[in-house]
C-alpha positions as CSV (number, residue, x, y, z in Angstrom):
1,X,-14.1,3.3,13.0
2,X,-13.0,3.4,16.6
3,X,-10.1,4.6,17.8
4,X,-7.4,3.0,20.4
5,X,-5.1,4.7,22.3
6,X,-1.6,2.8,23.2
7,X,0.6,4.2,25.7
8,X,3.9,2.1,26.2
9,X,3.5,1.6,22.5
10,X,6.9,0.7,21.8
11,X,7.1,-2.1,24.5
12,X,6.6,-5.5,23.8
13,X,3.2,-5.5,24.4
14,X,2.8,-2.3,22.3
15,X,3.8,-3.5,19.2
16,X,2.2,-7.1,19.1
17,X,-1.3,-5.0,19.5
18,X,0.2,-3.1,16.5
19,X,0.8,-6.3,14.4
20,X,-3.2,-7.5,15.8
21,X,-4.5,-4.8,14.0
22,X,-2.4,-3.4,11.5
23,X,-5.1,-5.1,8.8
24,X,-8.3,-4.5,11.2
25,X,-10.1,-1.3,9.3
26,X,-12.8,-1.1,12.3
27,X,-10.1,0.4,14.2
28,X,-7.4,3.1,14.2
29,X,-4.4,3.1,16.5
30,X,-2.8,6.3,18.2
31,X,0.3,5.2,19.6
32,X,1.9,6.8,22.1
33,X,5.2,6.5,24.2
34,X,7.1,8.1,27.2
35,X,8.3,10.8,24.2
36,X,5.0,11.6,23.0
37,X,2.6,11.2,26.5
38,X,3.8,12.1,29.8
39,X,1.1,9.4,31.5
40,X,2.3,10.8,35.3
41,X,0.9,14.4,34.0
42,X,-2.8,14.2,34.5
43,X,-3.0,17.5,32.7
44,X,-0.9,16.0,29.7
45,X,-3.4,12.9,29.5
46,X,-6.4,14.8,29.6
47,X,-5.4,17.5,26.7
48,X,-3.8,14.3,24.7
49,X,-7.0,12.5,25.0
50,X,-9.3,16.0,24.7
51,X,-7.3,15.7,21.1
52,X,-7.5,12.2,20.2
53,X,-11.1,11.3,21.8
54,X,-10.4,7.8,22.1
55,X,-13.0,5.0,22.1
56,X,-10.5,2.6,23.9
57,X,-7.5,3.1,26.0
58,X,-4.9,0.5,26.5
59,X,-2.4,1.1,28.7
60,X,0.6,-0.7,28.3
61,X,3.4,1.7,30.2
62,X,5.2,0.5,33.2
63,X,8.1,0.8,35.5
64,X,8.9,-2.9,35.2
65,X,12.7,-3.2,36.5
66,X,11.4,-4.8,39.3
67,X,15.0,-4.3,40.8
68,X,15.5,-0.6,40.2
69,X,11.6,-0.4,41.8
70,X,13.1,-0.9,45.3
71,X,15.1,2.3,45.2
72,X,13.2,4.3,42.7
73,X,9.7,4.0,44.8
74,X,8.5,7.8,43.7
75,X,9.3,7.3,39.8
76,X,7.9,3.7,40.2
77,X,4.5,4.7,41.9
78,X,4.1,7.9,39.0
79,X,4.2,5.0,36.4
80,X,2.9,2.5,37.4
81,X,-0.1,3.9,40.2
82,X,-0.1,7.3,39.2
83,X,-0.5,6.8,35.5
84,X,-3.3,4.5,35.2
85,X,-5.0,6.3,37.7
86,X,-4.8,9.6,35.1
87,X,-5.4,7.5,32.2
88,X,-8.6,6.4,34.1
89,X,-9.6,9.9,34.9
90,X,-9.6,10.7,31.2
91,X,-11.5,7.8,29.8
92,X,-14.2,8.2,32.2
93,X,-14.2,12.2,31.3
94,X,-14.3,10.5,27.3
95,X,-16.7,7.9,28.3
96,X,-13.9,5.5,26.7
97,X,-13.2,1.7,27.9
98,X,-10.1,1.5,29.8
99,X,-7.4,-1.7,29.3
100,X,-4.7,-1.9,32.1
101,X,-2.4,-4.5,32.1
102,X,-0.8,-5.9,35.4
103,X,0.9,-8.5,37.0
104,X,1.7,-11.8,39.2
105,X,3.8,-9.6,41.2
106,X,0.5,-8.5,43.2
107,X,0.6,-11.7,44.7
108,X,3.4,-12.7,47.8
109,X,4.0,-16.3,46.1
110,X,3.1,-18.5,48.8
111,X,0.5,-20.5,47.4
112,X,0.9,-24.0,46.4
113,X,-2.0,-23.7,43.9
114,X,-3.2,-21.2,40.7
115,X,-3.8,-17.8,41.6
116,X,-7.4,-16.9,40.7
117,X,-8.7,-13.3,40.4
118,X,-10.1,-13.9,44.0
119,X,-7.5,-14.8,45.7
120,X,-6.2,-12.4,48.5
121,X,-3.2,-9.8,47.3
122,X,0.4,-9.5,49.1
123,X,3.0,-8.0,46.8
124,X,6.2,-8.6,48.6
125,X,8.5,-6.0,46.7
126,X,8.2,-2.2,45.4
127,X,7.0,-3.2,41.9
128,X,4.0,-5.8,42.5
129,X,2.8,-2.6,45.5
130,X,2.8,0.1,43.0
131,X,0.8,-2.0,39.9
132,X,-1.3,-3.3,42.7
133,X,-1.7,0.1,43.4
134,X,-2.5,0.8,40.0
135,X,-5.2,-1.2,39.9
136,X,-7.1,0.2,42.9
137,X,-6.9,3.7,40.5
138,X,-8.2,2.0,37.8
139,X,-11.1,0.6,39.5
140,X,-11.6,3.8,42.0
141,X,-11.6,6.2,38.5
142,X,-12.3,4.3,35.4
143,X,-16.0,3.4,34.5
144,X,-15.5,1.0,32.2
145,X,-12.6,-1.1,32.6
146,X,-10.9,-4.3,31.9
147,X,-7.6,-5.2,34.4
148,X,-5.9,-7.7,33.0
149,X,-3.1,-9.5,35.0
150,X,-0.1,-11.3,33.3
151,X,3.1,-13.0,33.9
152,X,6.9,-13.6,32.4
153,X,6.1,-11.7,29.2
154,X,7.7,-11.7,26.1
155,X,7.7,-10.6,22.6
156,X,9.0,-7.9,20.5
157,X,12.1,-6.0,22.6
158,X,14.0,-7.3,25.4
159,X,13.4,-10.4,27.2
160,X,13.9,-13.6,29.2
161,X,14.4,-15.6,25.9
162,X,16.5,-13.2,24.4
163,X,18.9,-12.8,27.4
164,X,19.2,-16.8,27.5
165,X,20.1,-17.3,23.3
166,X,22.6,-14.1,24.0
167,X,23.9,-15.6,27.1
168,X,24.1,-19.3,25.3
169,X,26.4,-17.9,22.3
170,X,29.5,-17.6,24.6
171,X,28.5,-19.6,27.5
172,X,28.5,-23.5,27.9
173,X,26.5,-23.7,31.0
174,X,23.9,-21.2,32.4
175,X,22.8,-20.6,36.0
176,X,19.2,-20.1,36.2
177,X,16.8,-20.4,39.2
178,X,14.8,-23.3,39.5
179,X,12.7,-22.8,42.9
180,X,10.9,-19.5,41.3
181,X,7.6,-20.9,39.2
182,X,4.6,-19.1,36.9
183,X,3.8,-18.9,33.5
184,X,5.7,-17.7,30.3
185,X,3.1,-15.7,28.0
186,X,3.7,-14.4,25.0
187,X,3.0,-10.9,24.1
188,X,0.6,-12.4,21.1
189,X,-1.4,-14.4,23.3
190,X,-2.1,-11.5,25.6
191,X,-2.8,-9.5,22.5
192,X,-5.7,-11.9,21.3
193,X,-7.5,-11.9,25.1
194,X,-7.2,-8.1,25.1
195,X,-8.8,-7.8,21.5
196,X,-11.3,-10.6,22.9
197,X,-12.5,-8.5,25.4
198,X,-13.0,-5.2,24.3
199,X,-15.5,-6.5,22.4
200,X,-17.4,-7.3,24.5
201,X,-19.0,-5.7,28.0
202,X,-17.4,-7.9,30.6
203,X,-15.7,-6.0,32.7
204,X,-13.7,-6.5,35.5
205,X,-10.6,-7.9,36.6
206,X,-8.8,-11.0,34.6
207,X,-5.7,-13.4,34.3
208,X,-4.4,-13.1,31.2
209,X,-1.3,-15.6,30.8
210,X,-0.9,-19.5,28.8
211,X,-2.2,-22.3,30.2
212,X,0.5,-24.6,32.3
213,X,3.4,-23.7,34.4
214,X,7.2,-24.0,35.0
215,X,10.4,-22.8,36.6
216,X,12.5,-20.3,35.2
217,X,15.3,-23.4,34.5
218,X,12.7,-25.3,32.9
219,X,11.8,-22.2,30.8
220,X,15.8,-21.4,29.9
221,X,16.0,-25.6,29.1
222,X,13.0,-25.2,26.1
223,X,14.5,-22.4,25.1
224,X,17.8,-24.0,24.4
225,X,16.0,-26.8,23.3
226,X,13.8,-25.6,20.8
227,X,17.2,-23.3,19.5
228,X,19.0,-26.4,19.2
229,X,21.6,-25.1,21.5
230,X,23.8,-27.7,23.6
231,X,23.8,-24.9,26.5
232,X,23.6,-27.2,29.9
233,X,21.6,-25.0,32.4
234,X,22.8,-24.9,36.0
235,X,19.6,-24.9,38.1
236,X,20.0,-23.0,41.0
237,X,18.4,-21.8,44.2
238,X,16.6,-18.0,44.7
239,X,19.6,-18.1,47.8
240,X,22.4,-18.4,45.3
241,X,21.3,-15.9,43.3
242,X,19.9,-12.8,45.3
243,X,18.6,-10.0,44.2
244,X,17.3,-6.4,45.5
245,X,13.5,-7.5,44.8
246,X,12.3,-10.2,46.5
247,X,10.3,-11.9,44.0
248,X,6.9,-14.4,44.4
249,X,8.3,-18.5,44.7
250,X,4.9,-19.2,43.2
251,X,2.6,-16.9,41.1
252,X,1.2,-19.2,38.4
253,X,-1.5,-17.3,37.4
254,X,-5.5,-19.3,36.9
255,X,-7.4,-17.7,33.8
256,X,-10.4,-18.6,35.9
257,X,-12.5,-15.4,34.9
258,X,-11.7,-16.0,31.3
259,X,-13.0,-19.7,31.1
260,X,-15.7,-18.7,33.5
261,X,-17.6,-15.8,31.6
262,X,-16.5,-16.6,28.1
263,X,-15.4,-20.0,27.7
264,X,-11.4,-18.6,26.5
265,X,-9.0,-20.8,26.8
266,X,-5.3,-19.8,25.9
267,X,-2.5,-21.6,24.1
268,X,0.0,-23.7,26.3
269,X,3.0,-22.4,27.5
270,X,5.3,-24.7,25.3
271,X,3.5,-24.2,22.2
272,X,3.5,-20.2,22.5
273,X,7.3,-20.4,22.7
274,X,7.8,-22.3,20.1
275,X,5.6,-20.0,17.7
276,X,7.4,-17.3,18.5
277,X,10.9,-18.7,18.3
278,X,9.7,-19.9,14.4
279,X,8.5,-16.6,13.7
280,X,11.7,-15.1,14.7
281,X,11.0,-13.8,18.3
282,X,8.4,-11.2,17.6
């Protein structure tokens, strides 16, 4: 049996890696959290992993108020450069395979076209500089490693979807951007190329999202659709509703390295969203 360690267990993406293998008796999970593993302490990772000699690693922790980033650059780059870098440290000390997940955000949104794993990085805020740097730490100090970016997640915990159904109840009409476009992806689907991987020994860097793309008003409109909710969405520009993070007009992500090395090819973006509102948003 081999074991996985999870830190940012309790996030979305945390618990639908729970729910993958909660039934899978070639592996056991040690979860982990900000309460139980201090992933900025290098010396707390290496005694936590000394104790646990994982076979895996997955991390799943991150400062992801891409807002709050802007103003809270130290606490941001701890998490989200500083702790993957630590994490990589320690499997590489364990000889363990190391799973980091990142983002869209390390690229500035300019492109007309899918991102692919080759394409040039530009974050353009806080957040998409410190994963980005998280990544270089990953690759600098992890031996074995699998970098997998994704985009607009949800799942299991606090979300886009879950803000727009909450927001619909007392609201007849919703503003939502509509010049801002990538890829909804659920938590699930990220889940099933994670577990794909780790199987085998292609390393590297990925794009992990479902296939297709939309704006954030298109995404809000299924939403309400597929809820049955008569919620009219106001589509409006990234000028009429700013923010302290500038965030990407474009970062639809290409799962080129996926299709490329072992034929995967993920679910759409509508049909993800509507398995998960049937299955009662988890």
């Amino acid at each position: 049996m081999k074991k996985i360690l999870i830190t940012g267990s309790n996030g979305q993406l945390g618990r639908a890696i729970n729910r993958k293998y909660e039934a899978d008796s070639r592996y056991e999970l040690v979860n982990t959290d900000v309460g139980e593993l201090d992933i900025t302490s290098v010396d707390a990772v290496l005694q936590m992993v000394d104790q646990v000699k994982p076979d895996i690693i997955i991390n799943c922790a991150a400062h992801t108020n891409v807002n709050l980033c802007e103003s809270d650059w130290d606490n941001a780059y701890r998490i989200n450069a500083i702790g993957p870098r630590n994490l990589s440290i320690a499997a590489t000390r364990m000889n363990a395979r190391m799973v980091h997940v990142s983002t869209d955000y390390v690229f500035d949104g300019s492109a007309s076209s899918p991102y692919t794993e080759f394409d040039a990085t530009n974050p353009c805020g806080a957040y998409g500089k410190t994963k980005l740097e998280g990544e270089n730490f990953v690759k600098q100090f992890a031996k074995e490693f699998y970098i997998i970016r994704t985009a607009w997640l949800y799942g299991d915990g606090n979300n886009f979807v879950k803000t727009m159904l909450r927001l619909a109840e007392t609201n007849e009409t919703v503003s939502v951007v509509r010049d801002q476009f990538g890829t909804p992806t659920s938590a699930r689907v990220l889940t099933d190329m994670i577990a794909a991987l780790i199987e085998t020994d292609n390393f590297g860097t990925f794009h992990g999202t479902c296939e297709g793309a939309c704006s954030w008003a298109d995404f809000a409109e299924e939403i309400f659709r597929l809820a049955g909710r008569t919620t009219r969405v106001n589509r409006i520009t990234t000028e009429e509703y700013p923010t302290p993070a500038k965030r990407p007009a474009y970062s639809v992500l290409e799962n080129y390295m996926l299709k490329l090395t072992m034929g995967y090819e993920a679910e759409d973006w509508k049909t993800a969203i509507r398995e998960y509102m049937e299955n009662g948003l988890k």
